[in-house]
Structures are given as structure tokens and as C-alpha cells.
C-alpha positions in Angstrom: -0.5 36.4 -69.8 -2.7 33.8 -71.2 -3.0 30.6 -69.0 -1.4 27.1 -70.0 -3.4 24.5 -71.4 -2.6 20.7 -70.6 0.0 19.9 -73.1 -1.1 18.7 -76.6 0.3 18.2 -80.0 -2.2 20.1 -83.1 -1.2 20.4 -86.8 -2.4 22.9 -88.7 -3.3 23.9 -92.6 -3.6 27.5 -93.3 -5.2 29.1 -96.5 -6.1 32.8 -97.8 -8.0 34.1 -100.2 -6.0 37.0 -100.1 -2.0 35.9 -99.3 -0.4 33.8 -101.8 0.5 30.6 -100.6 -0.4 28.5 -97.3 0.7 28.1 -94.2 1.7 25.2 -92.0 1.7 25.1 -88.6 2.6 22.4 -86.1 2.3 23.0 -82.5 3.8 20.2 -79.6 3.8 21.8 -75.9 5.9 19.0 -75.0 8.5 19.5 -77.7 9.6 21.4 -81.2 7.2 23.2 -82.8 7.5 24.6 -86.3 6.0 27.1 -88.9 6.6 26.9 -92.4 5.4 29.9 -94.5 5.7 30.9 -97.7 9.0 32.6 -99.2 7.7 36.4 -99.4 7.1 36.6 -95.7 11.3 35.5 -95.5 14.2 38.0 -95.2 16.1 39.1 -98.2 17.8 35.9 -98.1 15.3 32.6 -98.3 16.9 29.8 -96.2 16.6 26.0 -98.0 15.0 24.9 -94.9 11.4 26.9 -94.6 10.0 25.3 -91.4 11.0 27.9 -88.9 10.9 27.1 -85.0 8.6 29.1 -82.8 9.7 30.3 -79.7 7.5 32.5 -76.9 4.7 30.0 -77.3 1.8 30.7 -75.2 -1.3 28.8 -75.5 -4.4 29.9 -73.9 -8.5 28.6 -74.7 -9.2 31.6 -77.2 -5.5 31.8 -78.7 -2.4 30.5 -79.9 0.6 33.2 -80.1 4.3 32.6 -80.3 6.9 34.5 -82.6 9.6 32.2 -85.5 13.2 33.4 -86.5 13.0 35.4 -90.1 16.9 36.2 -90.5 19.7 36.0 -88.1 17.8 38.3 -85.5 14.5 39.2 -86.1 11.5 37.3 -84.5 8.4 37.6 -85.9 5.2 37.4 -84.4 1.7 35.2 -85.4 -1.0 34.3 -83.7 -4.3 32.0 -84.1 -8.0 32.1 -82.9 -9.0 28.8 -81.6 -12.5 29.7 -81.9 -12.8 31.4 -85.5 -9.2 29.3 -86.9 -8.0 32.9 -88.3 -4.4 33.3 -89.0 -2.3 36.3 -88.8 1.8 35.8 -89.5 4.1 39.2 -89.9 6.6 38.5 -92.1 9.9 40.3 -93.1 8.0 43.2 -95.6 4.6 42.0 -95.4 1.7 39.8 -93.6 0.1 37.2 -94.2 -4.2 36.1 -93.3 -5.7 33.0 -93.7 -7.8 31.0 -92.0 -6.7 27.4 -90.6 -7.9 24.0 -90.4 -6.9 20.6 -88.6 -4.7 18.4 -90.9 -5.4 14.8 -90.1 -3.0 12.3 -92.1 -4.9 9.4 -93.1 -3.1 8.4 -96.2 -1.5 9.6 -99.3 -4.0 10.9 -101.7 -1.9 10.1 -104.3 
């Protein structure tokens, strides 16, 4: 079992050359934290809300692993390097790679 880190809150952009679509992760030890992933990694049924909560986060110095809800029942798993920033997500019928980066809101760039 990987050991705890201090808590700390890191926001993620996630994008493949491969997958369609990107992923966003936000990660809070000390509260919620969300994955939103694009619609072909959902169920059969696509909820309006896409930011899915992760539960069974463990956060160690190499990795970042938890699982989100996808459906009534079924938890899927992800995980993320901290030292390479690779991405893997298991979605309902297929998975998703990417590689991440830090998103740092400055301002709009619009």
C-alpha cells in the first residue's frame, strides 16, 4: 500500500495522441476529488453531469491511483505517474492514455 503524502490539492489536464478527447483531473486529499472523462469511456447511459467522484484514493511519491463510479455499480480504476505525468483511465468498453500536465488558472484566454 502506497504511503500518504501530506495533504495537497493538484489539478490536472490530460491529453492523447491516441484517445479521443481529454481528461480532467482534480485531486484534494482534504476534500472531493473529481474526474471528468470523455463520453465513450461512460456506461451505456451518459449522465448530464461528467465530473465523476473518485473514491479509494491513494497517493504515494511515484503514483496517483483511485477508481470513479461509471453506472450505478461499477468502479473503475485509473491511475497517474507523478514522475513521467502518464494517464491510464478504464472506462465502461474501452481505455483511455494520455499524458497530463498541471492546469494553473491565470485568466480567461478569451
Amino acid at each position: 500500500m502506497p504511503s500518504k503524502l501530506l495533504s495537497f490539492e493538484l489539478h490536472l489536464i490530460c491529453k492523447s495522441n491516441i484517445s479521443m478527447g481529454e481528461v480532467e483531473v482534480f485531486i484534494d486529499t482534504n476534500d472531493k476529488s473529481w474526474i471528468r472523462i470523455p463520453t465513450y469511456l461512460f456506461s451505456q447511459i451518459v449522465p448530464k453531469e461528467k465530473k465523476r467522484e473518485i473514491t479509494k484514493l491513494e497517493v504515494s511519491d511515484d503514483l496517483i491511483e483511485g477508481k470513479y463510479k461509471n453506472g450505478r455499480v461499477v468502479k473503475e480504476p485509473f491511475s497517474i505517474n507523478r514522475k513521467t505525468g502518464s494517464i491510464s483511465v478504464r472506462g465502461f468498453d474501452s481505455d483511455y492514455n494520455g499524458e497530463c500536465i498541471k492546469f494553473v488558472k491565470t485568466e480567461n484566454k478569451f
